[in-house]
N, C-alpha and C positions, 0 to 999 in steps of 0.2 A: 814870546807872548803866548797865554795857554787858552789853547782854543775852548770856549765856554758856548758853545753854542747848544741848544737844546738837551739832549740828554746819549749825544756819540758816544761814549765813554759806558755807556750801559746798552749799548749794543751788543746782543751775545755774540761771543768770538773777538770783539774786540781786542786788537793789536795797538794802532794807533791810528791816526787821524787828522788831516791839516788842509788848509785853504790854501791853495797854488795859483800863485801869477805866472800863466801858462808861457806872458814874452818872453821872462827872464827866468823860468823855472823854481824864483825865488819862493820859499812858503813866507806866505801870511803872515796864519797862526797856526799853531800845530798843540797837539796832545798824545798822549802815550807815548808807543813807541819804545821803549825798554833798548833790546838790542838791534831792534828795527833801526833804521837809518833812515829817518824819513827823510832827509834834506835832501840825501842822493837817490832815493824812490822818489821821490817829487821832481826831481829835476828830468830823472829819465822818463815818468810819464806827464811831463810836458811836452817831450819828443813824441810820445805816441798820440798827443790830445793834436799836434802842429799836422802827423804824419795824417790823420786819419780825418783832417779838415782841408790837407791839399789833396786826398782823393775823394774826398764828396764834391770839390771844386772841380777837378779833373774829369769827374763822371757827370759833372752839370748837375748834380743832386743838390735843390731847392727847399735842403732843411737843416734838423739842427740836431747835435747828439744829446738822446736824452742820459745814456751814461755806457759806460767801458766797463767790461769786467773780463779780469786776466785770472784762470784758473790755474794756480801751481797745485804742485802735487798735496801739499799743507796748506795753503793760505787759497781764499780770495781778494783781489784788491779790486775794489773798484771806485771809476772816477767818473764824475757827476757836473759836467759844464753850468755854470750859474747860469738860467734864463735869462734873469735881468743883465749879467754880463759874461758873456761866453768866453772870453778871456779867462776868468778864472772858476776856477773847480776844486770842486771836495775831491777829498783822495780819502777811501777808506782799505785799511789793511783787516783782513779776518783772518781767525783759524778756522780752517777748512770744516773739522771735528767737529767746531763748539758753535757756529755759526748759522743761520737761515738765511741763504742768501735774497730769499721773498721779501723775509722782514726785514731784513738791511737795507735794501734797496729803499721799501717804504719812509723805512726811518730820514733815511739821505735827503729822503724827497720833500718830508715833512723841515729837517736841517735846512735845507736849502730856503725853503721859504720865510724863515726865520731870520735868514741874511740881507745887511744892507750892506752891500759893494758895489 
């Protein structure tokens, strides 16, 4: 399914991009990606969306992630839990180089509410 949602795909740096149901690590919908492996990036950061909501449970922390970002040496990814359902979340992949991580994040934020899940 090719994710059409607002305008991810003209995000500068853009690599690729997809919707994750964080139970089962399964994507959505997804775009881009090229040599990217989003199926297998998406599944692993649903490990990290599951890890990083059993220690805000563990620490009694009374809130909610507004998003993750994992700096590689080239890329930023970053993943963005749906408000209306925290179960699933935008996953965005950038290159490091070509990217604003200010404005990406904005962009997600604007993506996000454009979503009904």
């Amino acid at each position: 399914m090719a994710l059409t949602i607002g305008t991810i795909s003209e995000i500068d740096g853009f690599i690729g991009g997809a919707v994750i149901d964080s139970e089962s690590g399964m994507i959505v919908a997804s775009e881009g990606g090229g040599n990217f492996d989003l199926e297998v990036a998406g599944a692993a950061q649903s490990q990290v969306v599951k890890a990083e909501l059993a220690a805000m449970a563990k620490l009694g922390l009374k809130d909610t992630i507004e998003d993750i970002l994992i700096t590689l040496g080239k890329q930023y990814h970053l993943v963005r839990p749906l408000a209306k359902n925290p179960q699933v979340f935008l996953y965005l992949v950038l290159d490091k180089k070509q990217a604003s991580l200010a404005l990406a994040r904005i962009a997600l934020k604007k993506i996000e509410g454009t979503l009904d899940i």
